[in-house]
N, CA, C and O atoms as a GROMACS GRO file, in nm:
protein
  400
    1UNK      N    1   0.083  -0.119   0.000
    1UNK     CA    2   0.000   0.000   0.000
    1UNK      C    3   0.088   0.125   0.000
    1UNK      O    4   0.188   0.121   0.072
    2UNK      N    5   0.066   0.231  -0.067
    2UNK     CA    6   0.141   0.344  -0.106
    2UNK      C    7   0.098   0.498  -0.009
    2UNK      O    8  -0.012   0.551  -0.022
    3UNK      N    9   0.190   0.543   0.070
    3UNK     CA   10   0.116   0.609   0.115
    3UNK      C   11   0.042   0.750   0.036
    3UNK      O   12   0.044   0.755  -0.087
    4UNK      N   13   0.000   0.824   0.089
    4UNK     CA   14  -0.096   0.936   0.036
    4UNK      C   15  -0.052   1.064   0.100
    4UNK      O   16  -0.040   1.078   0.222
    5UNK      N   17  -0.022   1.178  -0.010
    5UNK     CA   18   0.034   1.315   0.032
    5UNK      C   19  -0.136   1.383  -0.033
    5UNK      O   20  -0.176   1.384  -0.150
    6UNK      N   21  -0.214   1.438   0.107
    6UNK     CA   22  -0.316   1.475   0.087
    6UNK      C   23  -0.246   1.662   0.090
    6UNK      O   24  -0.210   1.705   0.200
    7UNK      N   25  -0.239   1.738  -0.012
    7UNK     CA   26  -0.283   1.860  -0.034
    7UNK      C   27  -0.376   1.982  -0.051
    7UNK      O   28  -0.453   1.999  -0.146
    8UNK      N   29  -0.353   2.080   0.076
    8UNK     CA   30  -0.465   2.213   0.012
    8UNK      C   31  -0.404   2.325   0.007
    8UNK      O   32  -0.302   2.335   0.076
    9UNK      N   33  -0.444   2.433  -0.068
    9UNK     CA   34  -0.398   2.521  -0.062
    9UNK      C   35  -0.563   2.595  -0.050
    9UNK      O   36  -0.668   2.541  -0.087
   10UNK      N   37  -0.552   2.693  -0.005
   10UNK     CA   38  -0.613   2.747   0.071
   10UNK      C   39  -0.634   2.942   0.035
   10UNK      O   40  -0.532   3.009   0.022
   11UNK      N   41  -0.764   3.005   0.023
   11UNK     CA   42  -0.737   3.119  -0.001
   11UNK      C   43  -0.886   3.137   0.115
   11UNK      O   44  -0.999   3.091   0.098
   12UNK      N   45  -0.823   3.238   0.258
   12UNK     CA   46  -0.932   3.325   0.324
   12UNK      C   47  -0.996   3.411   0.237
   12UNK      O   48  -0.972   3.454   0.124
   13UNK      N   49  -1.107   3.430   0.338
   13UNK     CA   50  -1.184   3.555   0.286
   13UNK      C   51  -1.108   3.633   0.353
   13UNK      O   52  -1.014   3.615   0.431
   14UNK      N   53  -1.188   3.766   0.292
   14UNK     CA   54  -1.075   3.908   0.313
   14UNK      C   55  -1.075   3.925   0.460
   14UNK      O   56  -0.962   3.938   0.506
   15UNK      N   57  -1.180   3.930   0.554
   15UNK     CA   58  -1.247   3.949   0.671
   15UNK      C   59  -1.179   3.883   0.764
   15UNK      O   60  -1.138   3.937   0.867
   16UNK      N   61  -1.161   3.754   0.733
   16UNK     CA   62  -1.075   3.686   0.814
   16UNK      C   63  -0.955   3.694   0.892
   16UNK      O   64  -0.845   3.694   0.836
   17UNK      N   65  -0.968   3.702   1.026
   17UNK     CA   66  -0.842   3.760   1.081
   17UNK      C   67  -0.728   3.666   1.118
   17UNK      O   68  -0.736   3.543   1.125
   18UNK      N   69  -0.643   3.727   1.136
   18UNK     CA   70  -0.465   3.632   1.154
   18UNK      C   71  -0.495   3.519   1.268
   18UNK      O   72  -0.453   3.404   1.260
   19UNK      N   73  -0.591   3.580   1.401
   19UNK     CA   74  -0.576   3.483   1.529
   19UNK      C   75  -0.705   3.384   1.449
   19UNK      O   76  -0.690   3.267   1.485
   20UNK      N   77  -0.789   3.396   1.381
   20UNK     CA   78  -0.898   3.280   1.313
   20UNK      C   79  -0.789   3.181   1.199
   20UNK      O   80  -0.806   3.059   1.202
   21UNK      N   81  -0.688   3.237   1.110
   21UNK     CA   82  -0.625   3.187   1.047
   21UNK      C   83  -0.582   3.049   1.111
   21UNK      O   84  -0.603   2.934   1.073
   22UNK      N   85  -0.510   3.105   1.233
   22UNK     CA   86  -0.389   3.034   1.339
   22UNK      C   87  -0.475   2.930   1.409
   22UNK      O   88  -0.430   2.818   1.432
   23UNK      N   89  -0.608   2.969   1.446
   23UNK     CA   90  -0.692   2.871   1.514
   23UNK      C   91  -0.729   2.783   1.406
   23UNK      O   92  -0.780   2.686   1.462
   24UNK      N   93  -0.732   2.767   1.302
   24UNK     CA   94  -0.801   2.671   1.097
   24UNK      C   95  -0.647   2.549   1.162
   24UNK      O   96  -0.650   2.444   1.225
   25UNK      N   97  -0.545   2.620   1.114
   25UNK     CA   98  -0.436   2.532   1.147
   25UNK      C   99  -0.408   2.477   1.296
   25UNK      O  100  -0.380   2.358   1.306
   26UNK      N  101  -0.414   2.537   1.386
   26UNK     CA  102  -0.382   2.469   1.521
   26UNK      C  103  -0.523   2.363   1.530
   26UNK      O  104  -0.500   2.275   1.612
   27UNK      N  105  -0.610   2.354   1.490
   27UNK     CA  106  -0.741   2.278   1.463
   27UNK      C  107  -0.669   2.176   1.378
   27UNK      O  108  -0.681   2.060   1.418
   28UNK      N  109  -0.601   2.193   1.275
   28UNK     CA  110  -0.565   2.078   1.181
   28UNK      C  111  -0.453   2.005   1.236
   28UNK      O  112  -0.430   1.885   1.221
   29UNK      N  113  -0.397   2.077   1.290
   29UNK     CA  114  -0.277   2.025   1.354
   29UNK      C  115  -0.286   1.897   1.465
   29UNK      O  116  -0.218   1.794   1.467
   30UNK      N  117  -0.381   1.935   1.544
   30UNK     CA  118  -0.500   1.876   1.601
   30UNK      C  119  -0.554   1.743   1.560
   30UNK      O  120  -0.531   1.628   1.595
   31UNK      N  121  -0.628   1.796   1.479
   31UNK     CA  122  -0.683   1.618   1.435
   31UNK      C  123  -0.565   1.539   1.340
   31UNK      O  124  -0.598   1.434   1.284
   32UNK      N  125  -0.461   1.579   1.330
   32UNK     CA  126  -0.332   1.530   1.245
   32UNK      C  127  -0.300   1.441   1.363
   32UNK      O  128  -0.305   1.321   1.335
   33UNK      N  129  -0.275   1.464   1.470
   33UNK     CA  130  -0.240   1.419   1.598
   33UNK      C  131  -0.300   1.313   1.657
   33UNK      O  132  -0.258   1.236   1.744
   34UNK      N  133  -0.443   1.318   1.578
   34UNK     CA  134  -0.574   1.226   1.673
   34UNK      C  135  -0.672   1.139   1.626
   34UNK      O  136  -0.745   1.052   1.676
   35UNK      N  137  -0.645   1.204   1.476
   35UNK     CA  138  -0.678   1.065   1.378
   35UNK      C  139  -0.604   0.960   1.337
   35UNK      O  140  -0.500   0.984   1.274
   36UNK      N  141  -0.641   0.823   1.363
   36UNK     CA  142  -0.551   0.731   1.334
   36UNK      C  143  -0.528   0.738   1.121
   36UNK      O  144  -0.602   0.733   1.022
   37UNK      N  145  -0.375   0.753   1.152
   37UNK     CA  146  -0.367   0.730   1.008
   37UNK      C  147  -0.280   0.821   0.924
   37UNK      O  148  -0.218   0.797   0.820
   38UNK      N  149  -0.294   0.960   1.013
   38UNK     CA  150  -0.203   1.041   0.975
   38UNK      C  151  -0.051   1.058   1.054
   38UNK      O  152  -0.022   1.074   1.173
   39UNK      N  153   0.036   1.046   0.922
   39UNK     CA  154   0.154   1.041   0.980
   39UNK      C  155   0.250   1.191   1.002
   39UNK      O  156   0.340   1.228   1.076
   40UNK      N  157   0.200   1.228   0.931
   40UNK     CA  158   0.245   1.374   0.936
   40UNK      C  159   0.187   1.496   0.908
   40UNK      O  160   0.087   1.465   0.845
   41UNK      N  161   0.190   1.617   0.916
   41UNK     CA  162   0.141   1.773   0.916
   41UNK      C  163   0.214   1.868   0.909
   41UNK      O  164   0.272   1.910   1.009
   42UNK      N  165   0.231   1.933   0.766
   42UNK     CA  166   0.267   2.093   0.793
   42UNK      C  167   0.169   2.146   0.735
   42UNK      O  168   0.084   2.097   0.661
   43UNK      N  169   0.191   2.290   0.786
   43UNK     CA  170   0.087   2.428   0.686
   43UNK      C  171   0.194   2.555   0.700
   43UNK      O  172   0.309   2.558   0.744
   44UNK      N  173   0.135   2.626   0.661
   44UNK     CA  174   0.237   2.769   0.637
   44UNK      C  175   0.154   2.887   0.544
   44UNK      O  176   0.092   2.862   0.440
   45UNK      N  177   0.165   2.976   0.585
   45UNK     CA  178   0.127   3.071   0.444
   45UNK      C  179   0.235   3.088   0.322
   45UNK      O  180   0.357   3.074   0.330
   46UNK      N  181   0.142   3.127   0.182
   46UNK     CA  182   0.212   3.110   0.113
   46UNK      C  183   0.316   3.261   0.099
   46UNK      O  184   0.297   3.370   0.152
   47UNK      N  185   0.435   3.216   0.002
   47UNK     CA  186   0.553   3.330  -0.003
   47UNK      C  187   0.584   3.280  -0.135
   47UNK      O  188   0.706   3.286  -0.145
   48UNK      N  189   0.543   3.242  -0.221
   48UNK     CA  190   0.563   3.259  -0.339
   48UNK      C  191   0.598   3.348  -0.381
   48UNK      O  192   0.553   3.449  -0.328
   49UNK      N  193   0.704   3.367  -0.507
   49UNK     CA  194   0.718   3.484  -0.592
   49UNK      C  195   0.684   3.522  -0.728
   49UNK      O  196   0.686   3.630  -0.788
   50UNK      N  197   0.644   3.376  -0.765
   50UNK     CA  198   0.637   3.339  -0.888
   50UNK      C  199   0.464   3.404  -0.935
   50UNK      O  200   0.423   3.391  -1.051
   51UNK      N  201   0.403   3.452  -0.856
   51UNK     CA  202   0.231   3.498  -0.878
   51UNK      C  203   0.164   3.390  -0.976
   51UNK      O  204   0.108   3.410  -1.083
   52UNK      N  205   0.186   3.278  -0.913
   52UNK     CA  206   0.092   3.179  -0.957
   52UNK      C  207  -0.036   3.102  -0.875
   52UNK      O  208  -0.112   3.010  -0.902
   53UNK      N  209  -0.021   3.170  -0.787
   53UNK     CA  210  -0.069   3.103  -0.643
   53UNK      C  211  -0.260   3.074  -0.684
   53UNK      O  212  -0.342   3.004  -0.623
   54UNK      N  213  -0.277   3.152  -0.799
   54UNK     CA  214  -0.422   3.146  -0.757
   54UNK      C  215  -0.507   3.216  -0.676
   54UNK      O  216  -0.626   3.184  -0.670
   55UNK      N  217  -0.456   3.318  -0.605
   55UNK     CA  218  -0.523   3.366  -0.497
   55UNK      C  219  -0.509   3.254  -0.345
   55UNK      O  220  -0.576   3.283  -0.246
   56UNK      N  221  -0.444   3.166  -0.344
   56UNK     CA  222  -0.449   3.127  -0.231
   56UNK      C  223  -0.309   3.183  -0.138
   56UNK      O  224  -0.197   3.224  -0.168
   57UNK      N  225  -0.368   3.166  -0.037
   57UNK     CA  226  -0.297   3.279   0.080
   57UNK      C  227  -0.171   3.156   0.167
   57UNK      O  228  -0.050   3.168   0.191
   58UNK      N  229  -0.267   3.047   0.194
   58UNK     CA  230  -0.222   2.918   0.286
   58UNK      C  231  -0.189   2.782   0.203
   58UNK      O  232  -0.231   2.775   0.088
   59UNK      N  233  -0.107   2.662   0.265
   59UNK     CA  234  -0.134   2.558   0.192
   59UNK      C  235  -0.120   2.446   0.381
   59UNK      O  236  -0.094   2.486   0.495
   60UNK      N  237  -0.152   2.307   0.329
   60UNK     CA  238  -0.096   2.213   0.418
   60UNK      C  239  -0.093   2.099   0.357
   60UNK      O  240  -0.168   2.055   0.270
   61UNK      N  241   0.013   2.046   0.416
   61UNK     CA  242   0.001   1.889   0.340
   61UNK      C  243   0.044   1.799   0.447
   61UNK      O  244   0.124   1.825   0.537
   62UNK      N  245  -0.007   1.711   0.429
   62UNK     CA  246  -0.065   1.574   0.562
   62UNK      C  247   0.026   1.424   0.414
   62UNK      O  248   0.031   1.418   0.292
   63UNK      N  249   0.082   1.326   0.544
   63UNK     CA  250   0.118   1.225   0.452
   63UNK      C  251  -0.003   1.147   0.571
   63UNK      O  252  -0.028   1.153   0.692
   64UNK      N  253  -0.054   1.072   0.445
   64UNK     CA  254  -0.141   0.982   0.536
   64UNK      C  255  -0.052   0.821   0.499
   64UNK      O  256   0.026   0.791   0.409
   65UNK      N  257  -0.109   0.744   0.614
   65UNK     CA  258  -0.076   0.585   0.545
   65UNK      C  259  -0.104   0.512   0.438
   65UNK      O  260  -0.050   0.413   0.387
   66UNK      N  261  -0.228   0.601   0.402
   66UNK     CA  262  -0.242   0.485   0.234
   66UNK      C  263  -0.399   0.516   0.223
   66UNK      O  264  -0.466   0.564   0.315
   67UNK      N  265  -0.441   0.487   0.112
   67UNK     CA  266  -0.571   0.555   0.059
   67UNK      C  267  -0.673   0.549   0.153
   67UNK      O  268  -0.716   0.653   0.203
   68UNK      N  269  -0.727   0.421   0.188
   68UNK     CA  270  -0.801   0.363   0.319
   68UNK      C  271  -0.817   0.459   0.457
   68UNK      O  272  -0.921   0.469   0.522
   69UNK      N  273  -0.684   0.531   0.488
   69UNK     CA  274  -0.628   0.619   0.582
   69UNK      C  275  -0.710   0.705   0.544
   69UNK      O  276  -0.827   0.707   0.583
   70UNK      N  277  -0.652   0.801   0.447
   70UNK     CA  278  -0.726   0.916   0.365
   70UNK      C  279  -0.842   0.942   0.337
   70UNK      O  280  -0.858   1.050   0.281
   71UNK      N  281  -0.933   0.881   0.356
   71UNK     CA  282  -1.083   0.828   0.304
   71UNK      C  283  -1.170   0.788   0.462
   71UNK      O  284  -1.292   0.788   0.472
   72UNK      N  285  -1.070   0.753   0.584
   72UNK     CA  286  -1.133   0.714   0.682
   72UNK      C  287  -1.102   0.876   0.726
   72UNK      O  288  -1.205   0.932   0.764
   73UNK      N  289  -1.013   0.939   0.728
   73UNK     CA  290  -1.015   1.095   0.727
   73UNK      C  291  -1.060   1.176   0.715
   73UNK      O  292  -1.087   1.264   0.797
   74UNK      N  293  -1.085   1.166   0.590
   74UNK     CA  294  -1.239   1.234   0.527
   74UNK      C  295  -1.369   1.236   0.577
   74UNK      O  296  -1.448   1.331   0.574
   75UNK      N  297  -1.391   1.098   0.634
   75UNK     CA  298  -1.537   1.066   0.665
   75UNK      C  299  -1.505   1.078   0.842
   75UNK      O  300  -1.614   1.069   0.899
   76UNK      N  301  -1.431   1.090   0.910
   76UNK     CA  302  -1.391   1.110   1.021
   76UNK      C  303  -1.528   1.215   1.059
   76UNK      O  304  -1.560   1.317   0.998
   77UNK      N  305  -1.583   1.166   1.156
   77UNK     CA  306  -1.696   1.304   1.229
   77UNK      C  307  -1.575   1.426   1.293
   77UNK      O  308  -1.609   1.539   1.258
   78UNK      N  309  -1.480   1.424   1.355
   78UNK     CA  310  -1.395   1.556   1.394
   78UNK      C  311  -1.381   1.639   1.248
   78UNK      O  312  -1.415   1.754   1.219
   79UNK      N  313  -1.322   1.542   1.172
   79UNK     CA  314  -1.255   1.612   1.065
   79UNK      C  315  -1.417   1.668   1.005
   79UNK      O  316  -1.420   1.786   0.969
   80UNK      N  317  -1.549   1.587   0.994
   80UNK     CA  318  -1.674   1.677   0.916
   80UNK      C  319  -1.660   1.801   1.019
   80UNK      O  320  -1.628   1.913   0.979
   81UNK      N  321  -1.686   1.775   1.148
   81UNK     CA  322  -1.716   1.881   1.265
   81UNK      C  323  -1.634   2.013   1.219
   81UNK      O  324  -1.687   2.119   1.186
   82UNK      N  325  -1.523   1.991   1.222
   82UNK     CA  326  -1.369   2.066   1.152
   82UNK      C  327  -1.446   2.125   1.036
   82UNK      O  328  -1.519   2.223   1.049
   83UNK      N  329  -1.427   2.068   0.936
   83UNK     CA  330  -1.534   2.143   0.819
   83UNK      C  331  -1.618   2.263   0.812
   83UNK      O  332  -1.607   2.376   0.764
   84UNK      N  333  -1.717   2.188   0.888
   84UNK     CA  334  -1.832   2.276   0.959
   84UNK      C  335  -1.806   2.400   1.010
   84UNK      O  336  -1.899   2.480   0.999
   85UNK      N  337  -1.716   2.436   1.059
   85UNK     CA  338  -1.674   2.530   1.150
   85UNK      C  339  -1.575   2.625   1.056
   85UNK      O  340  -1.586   2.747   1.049
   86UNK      N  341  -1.463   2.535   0.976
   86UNK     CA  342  -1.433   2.626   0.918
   86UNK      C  343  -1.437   2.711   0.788
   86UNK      O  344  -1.408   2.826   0.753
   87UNK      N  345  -1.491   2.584   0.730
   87UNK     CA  346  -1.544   2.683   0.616
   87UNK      C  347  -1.589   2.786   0.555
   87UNK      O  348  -1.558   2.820   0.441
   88UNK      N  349  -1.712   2.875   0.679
   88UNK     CA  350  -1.713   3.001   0.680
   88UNK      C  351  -1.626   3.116   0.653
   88UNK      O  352  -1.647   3.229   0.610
   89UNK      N  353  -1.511   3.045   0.696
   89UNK     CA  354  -1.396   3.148   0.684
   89UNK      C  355  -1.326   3.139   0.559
   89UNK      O  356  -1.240   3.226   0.542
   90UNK      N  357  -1.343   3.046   0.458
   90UNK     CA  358  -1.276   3.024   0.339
   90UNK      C  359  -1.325   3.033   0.229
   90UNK      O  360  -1.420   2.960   0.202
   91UNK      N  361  -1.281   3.113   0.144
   91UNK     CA  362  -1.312   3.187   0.004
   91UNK      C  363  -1.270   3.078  -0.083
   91UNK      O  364  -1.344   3.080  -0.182
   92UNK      N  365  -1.196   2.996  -0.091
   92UNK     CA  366  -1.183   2.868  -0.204
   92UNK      C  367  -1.042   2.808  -0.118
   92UNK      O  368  -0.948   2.840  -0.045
   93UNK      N  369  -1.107   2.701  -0.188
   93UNK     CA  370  -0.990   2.550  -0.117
   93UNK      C  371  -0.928   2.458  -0.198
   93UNK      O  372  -1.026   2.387  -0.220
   94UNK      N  373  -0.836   2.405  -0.259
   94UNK     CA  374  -0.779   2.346  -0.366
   94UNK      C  375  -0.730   2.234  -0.281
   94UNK      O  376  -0.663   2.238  -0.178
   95UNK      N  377  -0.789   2.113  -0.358
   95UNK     CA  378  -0.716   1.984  -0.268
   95UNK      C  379  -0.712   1.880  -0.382
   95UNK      O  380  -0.794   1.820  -0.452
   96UNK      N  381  -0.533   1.890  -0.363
   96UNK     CA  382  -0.494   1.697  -0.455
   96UNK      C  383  -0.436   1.666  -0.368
   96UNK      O  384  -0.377   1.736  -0.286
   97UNK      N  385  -0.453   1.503  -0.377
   97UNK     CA  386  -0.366   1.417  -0.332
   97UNK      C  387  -0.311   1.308  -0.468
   97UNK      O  388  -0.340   1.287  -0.586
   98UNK      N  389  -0.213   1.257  -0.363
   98UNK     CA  390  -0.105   1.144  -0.493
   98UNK      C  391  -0.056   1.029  -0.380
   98UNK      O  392  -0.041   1.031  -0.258
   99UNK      N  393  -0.044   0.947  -0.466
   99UNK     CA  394   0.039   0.862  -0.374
   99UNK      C  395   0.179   0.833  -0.372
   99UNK      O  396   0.233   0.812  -0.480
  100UNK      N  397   0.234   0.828  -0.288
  100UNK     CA  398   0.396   0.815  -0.313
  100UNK      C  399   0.441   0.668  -0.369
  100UNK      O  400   0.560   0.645  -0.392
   0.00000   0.00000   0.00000
């Protein structure tokens, strides 16, 4: 089984403030920690120079264990709950994954 580099990149709404930003990620960081399956977590805002970004502001990428992982992730009630909550705050969300 191959594992899975789940990707988003991420663009707030304008409104959205720096300490709501920090709470989206310390939340992800969070269930990275507490869902079985994920092996790893970063995020960061973006610093691109290249102005390709799309308008997105943020990205994170999670290695999960393998598709099964990724998919029990997804359907995870924290991770819907997670959703729920933050979405309000997000103007568009870009997500691939691949497997290694």
């Amino acid at each position: 089984m191959a594992r899975v580099k789940h990707i988003a990149l991420v663009q707030f709404k304008a409104d959205t403030t720096p300490e709501q930003i920090d709470q989206v990620f310390s939340a992800l960081l969070d269930l990275s920690e507490s869902i079985p399956g994920v092996e790893d977590f970063i995020s960061g805002p973006n610093n691109s120079t290249e102005g390709l970004s799309g308008g997105h502001t943020h990205a994170f990428v999670m290695t999960l264990t393998d598709a099964a992982a990724r998919d029990a992730y997804l359907t995870h009630t924290e991770h819907q709950a997670f959703v729920a909550w933050a979405l309000p705050l997000i103007e568009k969300v870009t997500v691939v994954d691949f497997e290694l």
